[in-house]
N, C-alpha and C positions, 0 to 999 in steps of 0.2 A: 605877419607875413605867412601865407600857405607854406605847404610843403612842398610844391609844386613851384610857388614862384622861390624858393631857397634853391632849389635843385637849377632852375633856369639860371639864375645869379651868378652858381658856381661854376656852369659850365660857360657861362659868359665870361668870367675871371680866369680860368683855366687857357679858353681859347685866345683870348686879349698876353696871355704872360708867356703862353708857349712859342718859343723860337723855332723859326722856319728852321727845313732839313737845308744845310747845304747844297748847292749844287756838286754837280761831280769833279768840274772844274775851280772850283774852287777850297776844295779838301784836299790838305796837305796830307801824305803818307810815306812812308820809307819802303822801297822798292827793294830787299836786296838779293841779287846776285851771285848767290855762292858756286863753286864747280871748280875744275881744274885748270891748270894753265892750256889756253887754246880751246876751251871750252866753247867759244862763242861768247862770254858774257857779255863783253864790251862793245864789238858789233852788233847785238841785240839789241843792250838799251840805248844805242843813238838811234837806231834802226826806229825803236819804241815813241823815243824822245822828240825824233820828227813828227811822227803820229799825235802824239799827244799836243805839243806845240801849235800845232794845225788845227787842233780841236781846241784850245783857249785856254790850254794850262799853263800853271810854268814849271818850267823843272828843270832839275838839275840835274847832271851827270857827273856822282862823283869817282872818277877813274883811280882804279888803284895806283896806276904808276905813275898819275900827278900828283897824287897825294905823298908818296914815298918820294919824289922831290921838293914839295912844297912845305907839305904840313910835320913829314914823320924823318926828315932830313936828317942822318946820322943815327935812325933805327934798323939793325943788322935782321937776321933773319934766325934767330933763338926760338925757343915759344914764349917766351915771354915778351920779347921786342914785337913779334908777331899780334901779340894778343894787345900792346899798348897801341900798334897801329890801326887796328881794329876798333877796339874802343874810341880811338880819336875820329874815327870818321863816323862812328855812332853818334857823339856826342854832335857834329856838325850838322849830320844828318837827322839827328828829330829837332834840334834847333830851327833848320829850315823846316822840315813837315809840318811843325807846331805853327809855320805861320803861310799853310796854304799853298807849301809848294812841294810839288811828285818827286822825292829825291831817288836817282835810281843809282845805286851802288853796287856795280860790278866789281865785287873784289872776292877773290878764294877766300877768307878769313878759315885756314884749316880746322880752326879746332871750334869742336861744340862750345864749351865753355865759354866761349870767347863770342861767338853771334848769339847766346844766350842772354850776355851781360847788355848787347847793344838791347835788345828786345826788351829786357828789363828796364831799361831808361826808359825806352817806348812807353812802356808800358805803367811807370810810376808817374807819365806826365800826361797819359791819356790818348797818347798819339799813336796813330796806325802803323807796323811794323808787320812787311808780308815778307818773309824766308824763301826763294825760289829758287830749287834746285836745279842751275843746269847740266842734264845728266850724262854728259857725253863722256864714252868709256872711254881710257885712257889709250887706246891701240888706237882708237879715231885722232884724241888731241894729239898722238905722238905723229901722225900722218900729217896733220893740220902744220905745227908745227913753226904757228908764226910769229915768232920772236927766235925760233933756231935753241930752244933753251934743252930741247930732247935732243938735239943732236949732239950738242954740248955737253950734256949726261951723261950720253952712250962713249961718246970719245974722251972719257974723266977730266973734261976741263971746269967743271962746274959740280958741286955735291948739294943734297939737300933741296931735290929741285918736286916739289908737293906733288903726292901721289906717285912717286915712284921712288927715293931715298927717305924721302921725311913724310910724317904721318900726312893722309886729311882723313878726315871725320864728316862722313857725309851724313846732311840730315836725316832724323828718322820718321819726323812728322812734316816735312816742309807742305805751307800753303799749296806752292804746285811744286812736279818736277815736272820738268822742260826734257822733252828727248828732241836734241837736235840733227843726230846723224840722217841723213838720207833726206832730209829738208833743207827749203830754202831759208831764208832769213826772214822775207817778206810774211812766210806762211809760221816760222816759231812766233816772230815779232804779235804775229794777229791773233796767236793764242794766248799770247799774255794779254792783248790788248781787250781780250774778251774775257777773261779770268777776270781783269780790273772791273770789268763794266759790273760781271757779278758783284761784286762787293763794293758797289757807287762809286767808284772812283775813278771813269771813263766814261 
């Protein structure tokens, strides 16, 4: 056999063993959502979640505050209760990404340490994990305001309320940061929707 028909051989073997790319719609990733309370997360990613939906994905939206009834039921608000709540919905959340589905997780998780450990799962199982800062200053989300949790603050009915009694730790490299003040929803929503598309996954 030439050298020439060996070389054709292998690139015949090569081309015949190599798996097609994924489509976009059908690559699972962890979407998550960190910022402050009243930040926008959570109307964002349904806002997202319809978009992508429409385009042929599936996804999922895991909401902080159904998880803190459903899944983390009887975890108080410590840093350490905080940080097992977090981790549990990491561990759901590359569970499904690993099987082709856009999980988008709008949850504060205050502390670094703690969205570092979900990323590391991510990341030991080979699944996509994008950190997206929404970066709405706190004078905005105290205006916003919608769960009444800053007004409750101010009137000392409630303590420990993130980013204003108790730590957050905003990131310092996240994928994007999202500035939501002074936009619409339609128009943040379409910039994450195009951040995804960069990185095949829209």
């Amino acid at each position: 056999m030439t050298t020439a028909d060996t070389s054709h051989r292998e690139e015949s073997v090569a081309g015949a063993t190599a798996a097609p790319a994924a489509a976009p719609c059908e690559r699972g990733a962890t979407v998550w959502l960190t910022g402050l309370p009243s930040a926008g997360k959570t109307t964002l990613a349904f806002a997202l979640a319809e978009r992508l939906r429409a385009e042929g994905h599936k996804v999922e939206v895991l909401d902080g505050d159904e998880i803190r009834e459903f899944l983390s039921k009887g975890l108080g608000f410590t840093k350490q209760d905080r940080h097992t709540n977090v981790t549990r919905i990491g561990f759901v959340a590359e569970k499904l990404a690993a099987n082709g589905v856009k999980v988008l997780a709008p949850v504060i998780a205050p502390y670094a340490d703690s969205r570092a450990a979900v990323r590391e799962r991510h990341a030991a199982n080979g699944t996509d994990f994008l950190e997206i800062h929404v970066a709405t200053p706190v004078e905005v989300c105290s205006e916003r305001d919608v769960k009444g949790l800053y007004a409750k603050q101010a009137a000392g009915e409630i303590s420990g309320l993130t980013g204003v009694d108790d730590p957050y730790e905003a990131p310092r490299d996240p994928e994007l940061r999202l500035e939501t003040q002074g936009r619409t929803v339609a128009d943040s929503a379409a910039e994450l929707h195009t951040f995804l598309t960069t990185r095949g996954l829209a």
